[in-house]
C-alpha positions as CSV (number, residue, x, y, z in Angstrom):
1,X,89.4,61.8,75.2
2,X,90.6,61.6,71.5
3,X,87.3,60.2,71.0
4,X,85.5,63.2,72.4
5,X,88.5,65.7,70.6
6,X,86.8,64.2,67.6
7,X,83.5,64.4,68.0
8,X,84.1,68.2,68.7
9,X,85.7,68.3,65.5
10,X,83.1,67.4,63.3
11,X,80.3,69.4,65.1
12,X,82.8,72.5,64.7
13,X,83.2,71.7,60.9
14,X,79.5,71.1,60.4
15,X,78.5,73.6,57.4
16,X,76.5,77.0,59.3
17,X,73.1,76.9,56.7
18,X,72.7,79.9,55.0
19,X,70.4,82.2,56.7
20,X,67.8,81.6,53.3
21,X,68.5,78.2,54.1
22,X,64.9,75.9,54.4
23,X,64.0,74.2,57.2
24,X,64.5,71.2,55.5
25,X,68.4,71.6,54.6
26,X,69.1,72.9,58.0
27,X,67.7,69.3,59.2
28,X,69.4,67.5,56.4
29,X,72.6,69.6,57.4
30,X,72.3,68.2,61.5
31,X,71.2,64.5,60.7
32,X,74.2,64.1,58.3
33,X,76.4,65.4,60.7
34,X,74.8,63.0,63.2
35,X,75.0,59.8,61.1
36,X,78.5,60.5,60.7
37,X,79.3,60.8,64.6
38,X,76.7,58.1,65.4
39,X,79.0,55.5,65.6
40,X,81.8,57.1,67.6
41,X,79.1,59.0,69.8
42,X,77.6,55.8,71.1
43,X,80.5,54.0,72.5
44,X,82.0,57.6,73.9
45,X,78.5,58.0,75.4
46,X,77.7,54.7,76.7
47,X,81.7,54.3,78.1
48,X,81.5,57.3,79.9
49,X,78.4,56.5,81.0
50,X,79.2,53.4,82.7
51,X,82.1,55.1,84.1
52,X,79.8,58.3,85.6
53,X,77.8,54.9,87.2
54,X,80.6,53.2,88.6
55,X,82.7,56.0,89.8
56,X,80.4,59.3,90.6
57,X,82.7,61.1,89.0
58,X,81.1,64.5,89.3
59,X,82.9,65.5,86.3
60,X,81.8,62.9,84.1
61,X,78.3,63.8,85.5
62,X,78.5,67.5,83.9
63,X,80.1,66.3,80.8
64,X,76.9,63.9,80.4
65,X,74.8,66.7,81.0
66,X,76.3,68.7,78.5
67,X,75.3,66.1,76.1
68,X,71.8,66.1,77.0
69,X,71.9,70.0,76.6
70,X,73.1,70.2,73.0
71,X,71.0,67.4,72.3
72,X,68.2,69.3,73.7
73,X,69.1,71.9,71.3
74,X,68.4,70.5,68.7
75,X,64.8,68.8,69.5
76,X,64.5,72.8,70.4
77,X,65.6,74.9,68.2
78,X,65.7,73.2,64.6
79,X,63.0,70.6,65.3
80,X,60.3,72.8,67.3
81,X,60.3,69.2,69.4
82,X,59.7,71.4,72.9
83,X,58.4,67.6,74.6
84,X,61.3,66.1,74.0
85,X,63.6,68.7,74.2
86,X,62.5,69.7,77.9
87,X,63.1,65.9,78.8
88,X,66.9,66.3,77.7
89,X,67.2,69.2,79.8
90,X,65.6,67.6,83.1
91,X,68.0,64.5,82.5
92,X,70.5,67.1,82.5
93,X,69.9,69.1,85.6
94,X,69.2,64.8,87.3
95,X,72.9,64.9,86.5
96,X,74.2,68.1,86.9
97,X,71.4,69.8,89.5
98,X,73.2,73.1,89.6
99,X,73.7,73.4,85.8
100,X,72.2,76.9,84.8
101,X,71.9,76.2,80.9
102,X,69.8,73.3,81.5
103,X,67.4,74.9,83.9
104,X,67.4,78.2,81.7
105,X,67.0,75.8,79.0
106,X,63.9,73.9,80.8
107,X,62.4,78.1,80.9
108,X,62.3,78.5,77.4
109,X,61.4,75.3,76.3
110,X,58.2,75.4,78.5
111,X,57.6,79.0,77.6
112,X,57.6,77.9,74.1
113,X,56.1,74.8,74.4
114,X,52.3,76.3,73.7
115,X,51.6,79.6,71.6
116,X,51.3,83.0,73.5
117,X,48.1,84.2,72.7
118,X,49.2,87.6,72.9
119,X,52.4,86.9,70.5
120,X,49.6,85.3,68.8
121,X,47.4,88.2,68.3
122,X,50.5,90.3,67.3
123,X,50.2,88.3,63.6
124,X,48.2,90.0,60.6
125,X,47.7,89.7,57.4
126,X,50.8,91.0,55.0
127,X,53.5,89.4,57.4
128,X,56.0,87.6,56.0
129,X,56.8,83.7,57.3
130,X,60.2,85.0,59.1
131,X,58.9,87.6,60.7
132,X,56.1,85.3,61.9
133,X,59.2,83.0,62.9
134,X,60.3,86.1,65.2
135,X,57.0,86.5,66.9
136,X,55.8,83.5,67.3
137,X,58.6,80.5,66.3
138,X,58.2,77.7,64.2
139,X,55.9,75.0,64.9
140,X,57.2,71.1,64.8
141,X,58.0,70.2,61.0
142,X,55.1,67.9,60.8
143,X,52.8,70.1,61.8
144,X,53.7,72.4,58.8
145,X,51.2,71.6,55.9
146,X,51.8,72.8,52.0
147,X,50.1,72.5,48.9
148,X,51.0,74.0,45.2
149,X,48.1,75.3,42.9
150,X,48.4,77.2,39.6
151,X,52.3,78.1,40.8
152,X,51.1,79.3,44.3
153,X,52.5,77.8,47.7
154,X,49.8,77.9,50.2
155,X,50.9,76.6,53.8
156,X,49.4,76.5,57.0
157,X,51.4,76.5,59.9
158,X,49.8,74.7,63.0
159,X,50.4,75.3,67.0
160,X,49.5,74.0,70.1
161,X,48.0,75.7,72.6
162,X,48.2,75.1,76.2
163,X,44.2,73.7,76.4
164,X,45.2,70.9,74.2
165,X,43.8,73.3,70.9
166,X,45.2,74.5,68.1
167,X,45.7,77.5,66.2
168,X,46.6,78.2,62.8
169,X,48.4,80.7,60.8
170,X,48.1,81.0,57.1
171,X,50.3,81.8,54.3
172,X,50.2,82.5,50.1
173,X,53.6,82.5,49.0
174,X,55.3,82.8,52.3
175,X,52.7,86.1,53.2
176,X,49.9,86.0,56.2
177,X,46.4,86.0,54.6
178,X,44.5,84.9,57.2
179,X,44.9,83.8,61.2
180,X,42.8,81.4,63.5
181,X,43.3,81.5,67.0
182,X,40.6,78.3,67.4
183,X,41.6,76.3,64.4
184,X,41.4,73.1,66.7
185,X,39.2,72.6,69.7
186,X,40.9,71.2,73.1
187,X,40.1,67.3,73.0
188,X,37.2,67.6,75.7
189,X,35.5,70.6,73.6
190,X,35.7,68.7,70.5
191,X,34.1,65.1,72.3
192,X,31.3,67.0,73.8
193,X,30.2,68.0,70.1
């Protein structure tokens, strides 16, 4: 477990961002963290692995699904990564089927997953990007477009919606100017064009 005492340690010491902190340094912040347990993380992972497989240890069994969750975590809450994340939390509960963090984890993940068009509807023009980030969250990073003209950041953040559509939201300088509910047709709307 000195291994694992370890890995703890350097999760615990990992700098909080500041809450102005971008997106981008809060990601920077996690992967260095994780490139610097990487190494240590594998071989703890894969050893107690193999030891869950051989022995059924139910312990070992939770601890791998508390693994799953935090990695989870972070495909959900910094990366916006709801796909991925959800498939952490179901290889969780496959471990640990009466593990309540990973099945309340699997609810918020899908509820999340696609914009609420009423949480949607609830964003006008004026509102700033974090309150926007209340209402409705933050999409995944790549779907987060930016330009600069004549000193101005213009963005556009994109979500999916549950018909396989998009909508948009649109900022100038971190302020809603304009929304679109329809900014992509679902795939079959868009063929029958």
């Amino acid at each position: 477990m000195s291994d694992y005492s370890w890995i703890e340690s350097v999760r615990k010491a990992q700098p909080v961002p500041q809450p102005t902190a971008s997106r981008k340094q809060m990601i920077e912040s996690a992967l260095e963290t994780n490139k610097r347990l990487e190494p240590t993380y594998v071989a703890f992972i894969d050893r107690l692995k193999e030891y869950n497989d051989r022995t059924h240890d139910p312990r070992a069994a939770k601890f791998l699904a508390r693994e799953k969750i935090l990695v989870g975590d972070q495909y959900m809450d910094l990366l916006s990564r709801y796909d991925k994340a959800l498939e952490f939390y179901r290889a969780a509960v496959e471990l640990d089927p009466t593990n309540q963090d990973a099945n309340q984890r699997i609810a918020i993940a899908e509820s999340r997953r696609f914009v609420s068009m009423t949480a949607f509807a609830n964003v006008h023009a004026g509102m700033k990007e974090d309150d926007v980030r209340k209402l409705v969250g933050l999409p995944r990073e790549d779907w987060i477009k930016q330009v600069v003209q004549n000193g101005r950041v213009y963005s556009v953040w994109i979500y999916p919606k549950s018909d396989g559509g998009a909508s948009a939201i649109y900022f100038d300088n971190s302020v809603v100017y304009h929304t679109n509910w329809n900014a992509a047709a679902p795939p079959a709307a868009a063929q029958s064009r």
